[in-house]
N, C-alpha and C positions, 0 to 999 in steps of 0.2 A: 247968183246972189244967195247968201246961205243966211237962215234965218235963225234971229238972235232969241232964244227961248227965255223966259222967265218964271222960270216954275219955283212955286212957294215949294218950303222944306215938304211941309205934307204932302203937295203933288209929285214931289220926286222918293217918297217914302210909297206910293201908292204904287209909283211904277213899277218900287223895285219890288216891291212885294209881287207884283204881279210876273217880273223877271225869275221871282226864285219859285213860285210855283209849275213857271212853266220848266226852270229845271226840273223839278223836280217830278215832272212827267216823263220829263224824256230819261230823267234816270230809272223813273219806273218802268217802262218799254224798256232798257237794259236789261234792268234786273227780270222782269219776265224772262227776255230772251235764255237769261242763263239758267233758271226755273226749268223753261222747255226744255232745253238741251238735258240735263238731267235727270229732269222725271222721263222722258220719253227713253233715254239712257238705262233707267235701271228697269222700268217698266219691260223691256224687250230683254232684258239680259236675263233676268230671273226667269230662268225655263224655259222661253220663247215658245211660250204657246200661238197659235191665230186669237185664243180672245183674247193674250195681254197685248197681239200687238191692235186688236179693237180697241181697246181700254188704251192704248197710246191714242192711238188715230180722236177718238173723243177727246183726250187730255191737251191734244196739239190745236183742237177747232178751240177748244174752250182759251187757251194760253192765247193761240191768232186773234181773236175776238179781244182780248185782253188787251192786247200789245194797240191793236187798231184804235180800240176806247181810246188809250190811251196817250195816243196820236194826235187823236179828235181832241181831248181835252188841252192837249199841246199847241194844236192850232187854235182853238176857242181862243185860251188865251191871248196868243201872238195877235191875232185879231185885235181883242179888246186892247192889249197895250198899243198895238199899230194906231187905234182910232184915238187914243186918248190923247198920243204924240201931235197927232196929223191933226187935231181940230182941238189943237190948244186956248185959239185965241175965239173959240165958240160954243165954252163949256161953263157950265154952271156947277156947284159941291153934288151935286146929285149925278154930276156925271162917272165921278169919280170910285161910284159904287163897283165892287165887284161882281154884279150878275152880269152872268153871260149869257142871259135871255135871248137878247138881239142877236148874239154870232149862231145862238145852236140854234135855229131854225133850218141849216140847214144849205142856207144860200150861199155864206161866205164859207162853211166849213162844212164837208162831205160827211156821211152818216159813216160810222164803225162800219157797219157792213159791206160800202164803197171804199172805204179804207182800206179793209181786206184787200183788195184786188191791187193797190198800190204795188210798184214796180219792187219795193226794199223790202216790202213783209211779202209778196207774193215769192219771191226770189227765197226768202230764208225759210219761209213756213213751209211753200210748195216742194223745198226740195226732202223736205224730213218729210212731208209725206210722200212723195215719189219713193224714196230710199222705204219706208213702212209698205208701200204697194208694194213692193220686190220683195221683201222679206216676208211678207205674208204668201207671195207667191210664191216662194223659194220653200215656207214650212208646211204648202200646200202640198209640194211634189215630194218633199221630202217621208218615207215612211215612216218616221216616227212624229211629223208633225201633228199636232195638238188639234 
């Protein structure tokens, strides 16, 4: 049986407001990604010393930290709009607020730093620093490395 919703104009402006914020996370986790990809890019090209490719290795923890926030603020959301849909007919105007107090504790939605470790940003982030451990290894043995 599929149930018949009746949401006033404002609670379906609320939701959507909160639909375009969470794009608007995950398009910012995009736009990091391509950030990384380019700073750590020219960061190693320009002269390939060992501390530009430390000054990468910091630039990539700082950009993964980023992307993971970011994540996090993506699921906050999805949370709150999940709750607001699901417990329609057990809401009051003050439900309808955007703090995301109740998600970020933690329970429904994993801290940035648990995010990290997730299968899609460990895959992307872990492999530009594997590829950075080699090249730092590589301008180790090489004589003229930095």
């Amino acid at each position: 049986m599929q149930r018949a919703w009746n949401f006033s104009s404002y609670e379906l402006e609320v939701i959507g407001t909160i639909q375009h914020i969470i794009n608007r996370m995950a398009t910012n986790s995009f736009i990091i990604k391509g950030w990384t990809v380019a700073v750590f890019g020219i960061i190693l090209l320009l002269n390939g010393t060992r501390y530009q490719a430390l000054i990468a290795v910091v630039a990539l923890l700082v950009f993964w930290y980023l992307d993971a926030y970011f994540l996090r603020q993506k699921k906050t959301y999805k949370a709150l709009c999940n709750e607001i849909v699901e417990n329609k007919l057990n809401i009051s105007d003050e439900f309808f607020s955007m703090r995301t107090a109740r998600h970020e504790a933690g329970i429904e939605v994993p801290r940035p730093s648990t995010l990290m470790r997730s299968k899609t940003l460990l895959i992307f982030y872990g492999a530009i620093l594997t590829l950075t451990c080699a090249y730092v290894g590589i301008l180790s043995v090489l004589p003229h490395g930095g």
